[in-house]
C-alpha positions in Angstrom: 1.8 35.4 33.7 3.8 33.0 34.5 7.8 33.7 34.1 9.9 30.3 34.9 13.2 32.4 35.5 14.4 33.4 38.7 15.6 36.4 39.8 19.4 36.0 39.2 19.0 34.5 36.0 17.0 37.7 34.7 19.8 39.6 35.6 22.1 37.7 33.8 20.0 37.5 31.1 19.6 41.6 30.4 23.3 41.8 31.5 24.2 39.8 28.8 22.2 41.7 26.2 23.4 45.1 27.8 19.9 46.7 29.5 19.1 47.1 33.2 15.6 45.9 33.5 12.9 44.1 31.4 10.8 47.6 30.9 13.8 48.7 28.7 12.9 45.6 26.4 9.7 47.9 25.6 11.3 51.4 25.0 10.4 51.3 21.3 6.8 51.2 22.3 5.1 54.2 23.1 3.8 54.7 27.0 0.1 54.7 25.6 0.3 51.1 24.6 2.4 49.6 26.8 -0.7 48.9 29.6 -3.8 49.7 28.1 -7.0 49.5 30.2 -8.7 45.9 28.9 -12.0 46.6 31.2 -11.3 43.0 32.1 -14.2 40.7 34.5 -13.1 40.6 37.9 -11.1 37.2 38.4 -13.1 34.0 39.3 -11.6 31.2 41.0 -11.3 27.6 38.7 -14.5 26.2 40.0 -16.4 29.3 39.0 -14.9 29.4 35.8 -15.4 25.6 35.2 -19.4 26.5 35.9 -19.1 29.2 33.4 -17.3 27.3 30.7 -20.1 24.0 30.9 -22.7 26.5 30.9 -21.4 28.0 27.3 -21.0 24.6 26.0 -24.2 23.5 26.9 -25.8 26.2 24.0 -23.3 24.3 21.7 -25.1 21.5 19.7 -23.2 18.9 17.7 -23.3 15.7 16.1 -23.7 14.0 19.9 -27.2 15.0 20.1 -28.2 16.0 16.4 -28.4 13.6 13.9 -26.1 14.7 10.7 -26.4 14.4 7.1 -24.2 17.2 6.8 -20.8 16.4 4.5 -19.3 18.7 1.7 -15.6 17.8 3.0 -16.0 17.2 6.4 -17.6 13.7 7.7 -19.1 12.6 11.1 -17.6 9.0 11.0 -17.6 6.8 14.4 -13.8 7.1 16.3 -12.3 4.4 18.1 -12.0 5.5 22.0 -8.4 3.9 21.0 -7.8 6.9 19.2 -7.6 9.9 21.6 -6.5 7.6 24.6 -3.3 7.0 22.8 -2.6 10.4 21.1 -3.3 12.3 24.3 -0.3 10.9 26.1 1.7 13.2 27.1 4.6 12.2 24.9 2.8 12.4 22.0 0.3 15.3 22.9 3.0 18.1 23.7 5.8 16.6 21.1 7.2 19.5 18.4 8.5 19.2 15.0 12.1 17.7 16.1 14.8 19.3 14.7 17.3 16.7 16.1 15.1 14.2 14.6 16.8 10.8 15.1 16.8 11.4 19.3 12.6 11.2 18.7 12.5 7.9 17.3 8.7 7.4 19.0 7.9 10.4 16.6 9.9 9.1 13.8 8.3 5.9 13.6 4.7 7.2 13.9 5.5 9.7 11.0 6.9 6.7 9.4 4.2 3.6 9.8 1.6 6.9 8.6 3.6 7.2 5.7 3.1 3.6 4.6 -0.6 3.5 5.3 -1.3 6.5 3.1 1.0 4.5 0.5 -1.1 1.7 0.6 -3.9 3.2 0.9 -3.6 5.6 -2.3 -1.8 2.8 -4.5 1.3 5.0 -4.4 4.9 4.8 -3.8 5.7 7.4 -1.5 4.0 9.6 1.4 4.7 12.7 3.6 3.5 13.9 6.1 3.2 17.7 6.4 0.5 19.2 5.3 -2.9 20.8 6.7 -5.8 19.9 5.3 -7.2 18.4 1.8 -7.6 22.3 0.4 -3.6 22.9 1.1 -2.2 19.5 -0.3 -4.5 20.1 -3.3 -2.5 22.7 -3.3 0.9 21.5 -3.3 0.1 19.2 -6.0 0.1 22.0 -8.3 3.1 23.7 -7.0 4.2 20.5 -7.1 3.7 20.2 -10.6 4.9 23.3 -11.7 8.5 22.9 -10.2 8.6 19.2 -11.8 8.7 21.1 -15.1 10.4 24.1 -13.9 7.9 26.5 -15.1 7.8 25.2 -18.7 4.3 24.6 -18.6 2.4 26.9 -17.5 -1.3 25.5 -17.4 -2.9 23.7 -14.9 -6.4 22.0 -15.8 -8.7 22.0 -12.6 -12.2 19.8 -12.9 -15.2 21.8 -11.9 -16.5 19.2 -9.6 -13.4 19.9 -7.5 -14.4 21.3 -3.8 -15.0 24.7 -4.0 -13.4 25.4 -1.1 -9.7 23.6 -2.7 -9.8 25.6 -5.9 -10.2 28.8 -3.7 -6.9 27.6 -2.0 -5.3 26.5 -4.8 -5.3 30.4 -6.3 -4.7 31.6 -3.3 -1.3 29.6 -3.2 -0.7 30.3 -6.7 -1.4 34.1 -7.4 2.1 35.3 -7.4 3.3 32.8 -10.2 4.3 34.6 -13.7 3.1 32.7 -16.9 0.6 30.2 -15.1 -3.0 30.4 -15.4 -5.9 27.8 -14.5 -8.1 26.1 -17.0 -11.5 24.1 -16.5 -13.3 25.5 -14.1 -13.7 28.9 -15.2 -12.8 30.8 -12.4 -15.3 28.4 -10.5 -18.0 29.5 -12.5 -18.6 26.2 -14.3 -21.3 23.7 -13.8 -20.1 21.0 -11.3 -22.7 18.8 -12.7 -19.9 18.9 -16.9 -18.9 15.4 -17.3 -15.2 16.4 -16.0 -14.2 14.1 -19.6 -15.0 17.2 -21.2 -11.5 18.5 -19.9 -9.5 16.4 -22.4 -9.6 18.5 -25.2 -7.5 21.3 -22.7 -4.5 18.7 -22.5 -1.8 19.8 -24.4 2.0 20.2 -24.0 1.9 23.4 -22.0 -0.2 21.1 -19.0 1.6 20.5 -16.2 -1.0 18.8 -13.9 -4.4 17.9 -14.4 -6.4 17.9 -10.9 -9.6 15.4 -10.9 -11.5 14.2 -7.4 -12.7 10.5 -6.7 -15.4 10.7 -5.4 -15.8 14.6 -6.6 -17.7 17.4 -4.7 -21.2 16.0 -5.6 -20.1 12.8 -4.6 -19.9 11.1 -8.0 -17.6 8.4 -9.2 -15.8 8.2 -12.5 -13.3 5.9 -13.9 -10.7 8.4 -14.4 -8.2 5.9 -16.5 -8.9 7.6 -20.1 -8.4 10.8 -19.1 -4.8 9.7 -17.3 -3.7 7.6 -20.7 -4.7 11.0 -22.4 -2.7 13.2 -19.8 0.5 11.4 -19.5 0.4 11.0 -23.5 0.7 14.5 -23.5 3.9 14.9 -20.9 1.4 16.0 -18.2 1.0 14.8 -15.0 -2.3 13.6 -13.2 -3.5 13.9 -9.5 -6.3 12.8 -8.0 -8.3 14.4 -4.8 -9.7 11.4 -2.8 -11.6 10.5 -0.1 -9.5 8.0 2.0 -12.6 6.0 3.4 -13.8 5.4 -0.4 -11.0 3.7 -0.8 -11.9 1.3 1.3 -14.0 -0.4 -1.8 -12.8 2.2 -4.9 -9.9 1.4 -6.7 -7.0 3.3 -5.7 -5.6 6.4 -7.5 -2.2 4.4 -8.4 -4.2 1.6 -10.1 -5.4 3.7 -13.2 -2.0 5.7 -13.1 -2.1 8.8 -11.5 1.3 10.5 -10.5 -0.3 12.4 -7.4 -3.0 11.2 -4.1 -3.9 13.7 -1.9 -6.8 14.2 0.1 -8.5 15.1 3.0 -7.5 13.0 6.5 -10.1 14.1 9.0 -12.6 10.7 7.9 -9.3 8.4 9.2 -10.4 9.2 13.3 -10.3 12.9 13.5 -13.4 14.6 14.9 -15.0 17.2 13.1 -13.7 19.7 15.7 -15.6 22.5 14.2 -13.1 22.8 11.1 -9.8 21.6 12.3 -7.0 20.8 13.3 -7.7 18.5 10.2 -4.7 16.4 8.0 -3.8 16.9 4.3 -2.1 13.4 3.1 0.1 13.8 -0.2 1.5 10.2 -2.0 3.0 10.7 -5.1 5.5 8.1 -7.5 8.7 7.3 -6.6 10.5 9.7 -9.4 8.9 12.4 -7.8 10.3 12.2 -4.3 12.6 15.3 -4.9 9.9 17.6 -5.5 7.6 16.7 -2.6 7.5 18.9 -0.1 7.7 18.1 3.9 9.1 15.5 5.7 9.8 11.8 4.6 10.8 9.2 7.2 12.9 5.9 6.5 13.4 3.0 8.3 17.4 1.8 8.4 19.6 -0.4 11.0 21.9 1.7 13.2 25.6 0.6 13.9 24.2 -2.0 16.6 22.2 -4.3 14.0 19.2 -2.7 15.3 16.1 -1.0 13.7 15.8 2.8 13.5 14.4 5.4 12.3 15.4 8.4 10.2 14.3 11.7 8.5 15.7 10.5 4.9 14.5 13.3 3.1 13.1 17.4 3.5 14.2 20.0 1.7 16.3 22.5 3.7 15.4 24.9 1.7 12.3 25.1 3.4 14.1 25.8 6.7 17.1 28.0 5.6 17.1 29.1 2.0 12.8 29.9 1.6 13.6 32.6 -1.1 14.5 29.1 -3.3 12.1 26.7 -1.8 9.2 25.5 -3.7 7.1 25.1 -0.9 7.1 26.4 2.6 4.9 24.2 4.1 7.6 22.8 7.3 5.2 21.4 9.6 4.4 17.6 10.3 1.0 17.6 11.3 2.4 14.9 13.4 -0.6 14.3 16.2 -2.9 14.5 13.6 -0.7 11.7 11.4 -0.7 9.6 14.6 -4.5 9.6 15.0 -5.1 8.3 11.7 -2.3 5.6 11.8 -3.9 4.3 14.9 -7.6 4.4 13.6 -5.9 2.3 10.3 -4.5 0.1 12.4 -7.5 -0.2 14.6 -9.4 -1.2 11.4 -7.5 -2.7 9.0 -8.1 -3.7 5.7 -11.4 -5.2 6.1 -12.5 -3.2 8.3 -12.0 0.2 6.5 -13.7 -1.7 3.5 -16.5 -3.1 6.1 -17.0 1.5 6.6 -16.8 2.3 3.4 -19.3 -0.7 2.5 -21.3 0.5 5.3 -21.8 4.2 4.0 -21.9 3.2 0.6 -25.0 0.9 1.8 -26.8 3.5 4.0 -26.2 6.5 1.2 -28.1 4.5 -1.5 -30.6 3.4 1.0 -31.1 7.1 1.7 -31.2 8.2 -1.4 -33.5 5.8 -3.0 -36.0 6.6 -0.3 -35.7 10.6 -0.7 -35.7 10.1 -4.4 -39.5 8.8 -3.5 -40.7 11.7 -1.7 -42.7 13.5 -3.8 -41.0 17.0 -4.9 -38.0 15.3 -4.4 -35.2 14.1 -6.6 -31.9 12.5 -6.8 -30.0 15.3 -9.5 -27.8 12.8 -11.0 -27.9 9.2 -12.0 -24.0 9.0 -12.3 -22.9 6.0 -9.2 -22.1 7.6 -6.1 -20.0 6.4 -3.2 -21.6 8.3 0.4 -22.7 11.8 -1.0 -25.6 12.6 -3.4 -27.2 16.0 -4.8 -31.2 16.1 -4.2 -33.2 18.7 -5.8 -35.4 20.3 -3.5 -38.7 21.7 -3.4 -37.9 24.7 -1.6 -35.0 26.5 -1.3 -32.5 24.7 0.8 -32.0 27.1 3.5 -35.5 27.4 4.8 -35.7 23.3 5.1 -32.5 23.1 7.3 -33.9 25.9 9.6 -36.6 23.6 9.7 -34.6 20.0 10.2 -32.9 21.7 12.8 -35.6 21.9 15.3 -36.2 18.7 14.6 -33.0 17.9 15.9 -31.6 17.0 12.0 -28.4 18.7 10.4 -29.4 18.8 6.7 -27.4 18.6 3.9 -25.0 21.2 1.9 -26.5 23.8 0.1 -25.0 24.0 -3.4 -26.5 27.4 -4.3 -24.1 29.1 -1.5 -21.2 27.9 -3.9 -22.7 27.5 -7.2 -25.9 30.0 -7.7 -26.9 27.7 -10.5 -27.8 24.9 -8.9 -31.0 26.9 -6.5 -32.7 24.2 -4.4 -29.7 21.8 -4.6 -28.8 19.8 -1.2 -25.8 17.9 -0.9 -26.4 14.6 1.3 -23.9 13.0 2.9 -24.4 9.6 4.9 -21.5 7.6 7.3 -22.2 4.9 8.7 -23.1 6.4 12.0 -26.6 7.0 10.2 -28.9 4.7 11.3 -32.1 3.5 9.4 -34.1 4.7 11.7 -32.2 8.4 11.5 -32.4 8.0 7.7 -36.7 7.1 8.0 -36.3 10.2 10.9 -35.3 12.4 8.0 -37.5 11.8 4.9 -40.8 12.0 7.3 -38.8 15.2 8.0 -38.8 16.4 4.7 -42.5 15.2 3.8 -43.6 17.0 6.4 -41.9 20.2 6.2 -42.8 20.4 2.1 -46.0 18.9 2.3 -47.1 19.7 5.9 
């Protein structure tokens, strides 16, 4: 262990707080627990463990050597080397939340050019930059919600097509709230596949929110604009779960009027990393700054003439009063922020619309070819963006065991999350795919149902 006091100040340290050594620190504990046996491996020396440690990763496959078709949330899209060479300096890779925030004005402006991105990105007026993932923004979007009308209405209408994974979150969040109750997904038992414009006879003036996604789980895209004219006619509020690189050709959620963006931020230059650490981005209206949660930063002149950088708004109540605080999320996410501002600013406009172009390309290439095979079908003929739903010959476990020794991640399968939808894969194409890797998989799949 490594202790970075010296000897003196140790002793001035337990002087101070009126004990004679460090051992009386652990008195509380009893003697049985204080050095338990850990049956430990004898120590190795760093070159030893380095062999041990590239040994373990070579059993590790990933997307470097398999070719992926694997989606449902998480996307193997191609990163800029730009990307980790600037976020793994040290002053950004060891950087903490600051609490004195205008000395970090490096951080602050990071935090802030991320801010506008998202803005632009999602057709909205504001951005923060605090949260973890898609599933936990999604969440504060309701919470959201349900402060803006200070409990008065209690019902929040979730789409069935909605990751499966977010709505899981989103009770989790909410299960201690009195008088609130979810609608439109029956308890996730609904059919994904409901045309989610069968949620507008729900709205009413109890609804606080109603939660859509664009492009939804299966991948499908829907002009949401009726269902937000019929929301906000109602009092309610509307927010949309996005995928940030569909943007790149969709029309943003702000164009058709939603109050609420959020979404998942690992496609903007974050590697799938088995899971995480991944980026939630939230972008909501300008009359709704008050209730968003996390940190907003401004840009201002300081008593020089000069521009700087501030922390213009988080609610301390988060820090110091949590029994009142609507939310308690308090981190920035702030390395994770950075990476997706510099893989923005990498691409630019045209060239996020030049990705999304390219997977929207290569996904309908894919699927018009496995819509072909025979047993094979595309489940849905509503337009997709990268992601589409095949039904399968077989069940979809036994053909990915298979894909895999052929050195192919397959797609999703549905049934795990929906046990109506048996033989269901869920396909997901970027535009690392090639057409070659897209051929590689449907003889694949010919061969492994018809071999």
């Amino acid at each position: 262990m490594f202790a970075p006091h010296t000897q003196s100040e140790i002793e001035e340290m337990l002087k101070s707080i009126g004990v004679k050594s460090v051992s009386d620190l652990f008195v509380d504990i009893p003697d049985r627990y204080r050095y338990p046996s850990l049956n430990l491996p004898d120590a190795m020396t760093e070159m030893e463990i380095m062999a041990e440690m590239d040994y373990l990763a070579q059993s590790n496959d990933s997307t470097k050597n398999l070719v992926c078709f694997l989606g449902a949330g998480a996307y193997n899209h191609f990163i800029p080397a730009a990307v980790n060479a600037i976020i793994q300096r040290g002053e950004f890779f060891t950087a903490y939340t600051p609490y004195q925030p205008e000395i970090s004005q490096g951080t602050l402006q990071a935090i802030f050019e991320y801010q506008s991105l998202i803005s632009s990105l999602t057709g909205m007026d504001i951005s923060n930059a605090s949260h973890y993932d898609g599933a936990t923004a999604s969440a504060e979007a309701v919470i959201m919600a349900y402060h803006n009308f200070r409990g008065k209405r209690s019902k929040v209408i979730l789409s069935p097509s909605i990751h499966p994974q977010y709505r899981q979150v989103i009770r989790t969040y909410t299960q201690g709230y009195n008088n609130f109750y979810l609608v439109g997904d029956h308890d996730g038992t609904a059919d994904p596949f409901n045309n989610p414009f069968d949620l507008v006879p729900l709205i009413d003036q109890n609804t606080a929110l109603v939660l859509l996604q664009y492009p939804d789980f299966l991948g499908r895209i829907f002009d949401f604009s009726s269902i937000v004219t019929k929301a906000h006619e109602s009092g309610a509020l509307v927010a949309i779960i996005c995928n940030p690189i569909a943007l790149g050709i969709l029309h943003p959620p702000g164009d058709y009027g939603a109050d609420i963006a959020v979404g998942e931020g690992q496609p903007l230059g974050l590697s799938l990393s088995f899971g995480g650490p991944y980026l939630g981005f939230f972008a909501t209206k300008r009359e709704l700054v008050r209730k968003i949660s996390g940190r907003l930063v401004g840009e201002t002149i300081d008593n020089d003439g000069k521009r700087a950088y501030v922390l213009t708004l988080t609610a301390r109540e988060q820090h110091i009063r949590r029994e009142k605080a609507t939310s308690n999320i308090c981190t920035n996410q702030g390395l994770m922020a950075l990476a997706s501002t510099v893989y923005m600013c990498l691409l630019g406009k045209q060239g996020l619309k030049q990705v999304a172009n390219l997977c929207f390309q290569k996904a309908h290439f894919a699927a018009q070819k496995i819509n072909s095979l025979p047993g094979f079908s595309v489940c849905s003929s509503a337009p997709f963006f990268n992601e589409f739903v095949v039904c399968c010959p077989q069940p979809v476990d036994e053909i990915n065991a298979q894909l895999l020794e052929k050195g192919i991640i397959g797609g999703y399968n549905l049934e795990k999350d929906f046990p109506g939808l048996k033989n269901n894969m869920l396909i997901a194409v970027t535009e690392m795919n090639s057409r070659e890797e897209i051929d590689l998989l449907c003889h694949a799949l010919e061969e492994i149902t018809h071999g």
